[in-house]
C-alpha positions as CSV (number, residue, x, y, z in Angstrom):
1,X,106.0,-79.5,35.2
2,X,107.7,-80.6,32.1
3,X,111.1,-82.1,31.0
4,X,112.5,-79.8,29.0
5,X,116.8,-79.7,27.6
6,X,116.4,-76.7,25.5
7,X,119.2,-73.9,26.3
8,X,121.7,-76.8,27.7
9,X,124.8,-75.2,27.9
10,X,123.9,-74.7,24.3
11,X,127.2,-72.5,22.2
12,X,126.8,-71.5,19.1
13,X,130.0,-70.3,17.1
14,X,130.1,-68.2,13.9
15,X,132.0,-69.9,10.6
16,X,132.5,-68.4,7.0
17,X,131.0,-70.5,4.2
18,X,131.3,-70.2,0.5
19,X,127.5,-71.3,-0.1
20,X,124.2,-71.3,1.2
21,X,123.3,-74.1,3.6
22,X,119.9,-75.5,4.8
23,X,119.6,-75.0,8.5
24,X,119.9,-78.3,10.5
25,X,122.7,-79.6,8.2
26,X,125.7,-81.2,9.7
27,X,128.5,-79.3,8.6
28,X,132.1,-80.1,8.6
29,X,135.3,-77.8,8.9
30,X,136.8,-77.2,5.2
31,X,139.1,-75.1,5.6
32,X,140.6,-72.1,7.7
33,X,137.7,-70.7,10.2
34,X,134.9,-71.9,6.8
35,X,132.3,-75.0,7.1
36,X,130.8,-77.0,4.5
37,X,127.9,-79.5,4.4
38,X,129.2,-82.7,5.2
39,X,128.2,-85.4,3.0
40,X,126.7,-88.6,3.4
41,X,128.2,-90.8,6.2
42,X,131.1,-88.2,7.2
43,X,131.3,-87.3,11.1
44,X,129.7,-83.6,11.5
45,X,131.5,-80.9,13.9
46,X,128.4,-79.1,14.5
47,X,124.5,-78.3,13.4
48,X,123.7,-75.3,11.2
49,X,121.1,-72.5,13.3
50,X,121.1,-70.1,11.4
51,X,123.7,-68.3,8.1
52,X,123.5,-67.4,4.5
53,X,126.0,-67.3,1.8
54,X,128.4,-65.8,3.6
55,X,128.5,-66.9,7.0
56,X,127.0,-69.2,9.2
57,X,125.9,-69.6,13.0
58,X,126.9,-73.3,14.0
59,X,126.2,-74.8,17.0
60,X,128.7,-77.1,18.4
61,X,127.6,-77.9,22.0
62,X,123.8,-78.3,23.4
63,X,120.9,-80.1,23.0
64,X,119.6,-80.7,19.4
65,X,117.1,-82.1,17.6
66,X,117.8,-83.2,13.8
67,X,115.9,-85.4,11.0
68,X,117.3,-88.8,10.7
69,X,117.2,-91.0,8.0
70,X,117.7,-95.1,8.3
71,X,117.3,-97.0,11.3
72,X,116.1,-95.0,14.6
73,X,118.8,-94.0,16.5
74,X,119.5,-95.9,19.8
75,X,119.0,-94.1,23.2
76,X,121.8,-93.5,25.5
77,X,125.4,-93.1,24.2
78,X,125.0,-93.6,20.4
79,X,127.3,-93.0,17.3
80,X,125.9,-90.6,15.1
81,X,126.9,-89.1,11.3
82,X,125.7,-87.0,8.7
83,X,123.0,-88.4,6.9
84,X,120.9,-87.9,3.5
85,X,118.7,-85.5,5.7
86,X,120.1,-84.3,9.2
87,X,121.7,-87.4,11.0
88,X,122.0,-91.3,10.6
89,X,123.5,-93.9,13.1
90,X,127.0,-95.0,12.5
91,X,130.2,-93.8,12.4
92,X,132.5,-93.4,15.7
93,X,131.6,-90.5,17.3
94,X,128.7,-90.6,20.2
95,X,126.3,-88.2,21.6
96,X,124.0,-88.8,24.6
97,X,120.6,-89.5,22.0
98,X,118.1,-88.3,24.9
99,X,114.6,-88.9,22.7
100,X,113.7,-90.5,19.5
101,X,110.6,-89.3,17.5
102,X,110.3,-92.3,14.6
103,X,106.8,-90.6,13.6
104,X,108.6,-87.4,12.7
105,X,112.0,-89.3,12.0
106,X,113.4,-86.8,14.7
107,X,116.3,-87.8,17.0
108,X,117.4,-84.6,19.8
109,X,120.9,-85.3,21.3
110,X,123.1,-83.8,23.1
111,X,126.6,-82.8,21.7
């Protein structure tokens, strides 16, 4: 047997977006029903999946694993933002950080 969080209660909502976005961004709401990339330190309100130029598949609730950049994350409940590539530590809202990878730079959390 195997410990395994994939599939969660994992929802993934679908968002207009005026440009193309790298899958695993943080993305932000930036206006009516549309996301953006969020930028560098800014809290995210969901993880790209999967889009294009046109729309994108976001998932807002689940167990995910993103790139982090700076200091490991802390397990347990621990604040999380955007960062220069996936996620960083800081900011004021936390997620339940389940498993840190620091060889890959990897953190999964749950949102």
């Amino acid at each position: 047997m195997s410990v395994s969080f994939g599939g969660f209660h994992n929802e993934t909502v679908t968002f207009k977006v005026n440009e193309e976005i790298k899958n695993g961004t943080p993305v932000k709401i930036s206006e009516n029903a549309t996301v953006a990339a969020c930028g560098d330190g800014e809290e995210f309100c969901g993880i790209l999946v999967n889009g294009d130029n046109a729309y994108a598949a976001v998932q807002i609730y689940g167990e995910v694993t993103a790139k982090y950049s700076g200091a490991a994350p802390e397990l347990g409940y621990s604040a999380l933002v955007a960062g220069a590539d996936g996620v960083k530590a800081g900011g004021s809202n936390k997620y339940l950080v389940i498993s840190v990878d620091e060889a890959a730079e990897t953190v999964t959390f749950l949102m």
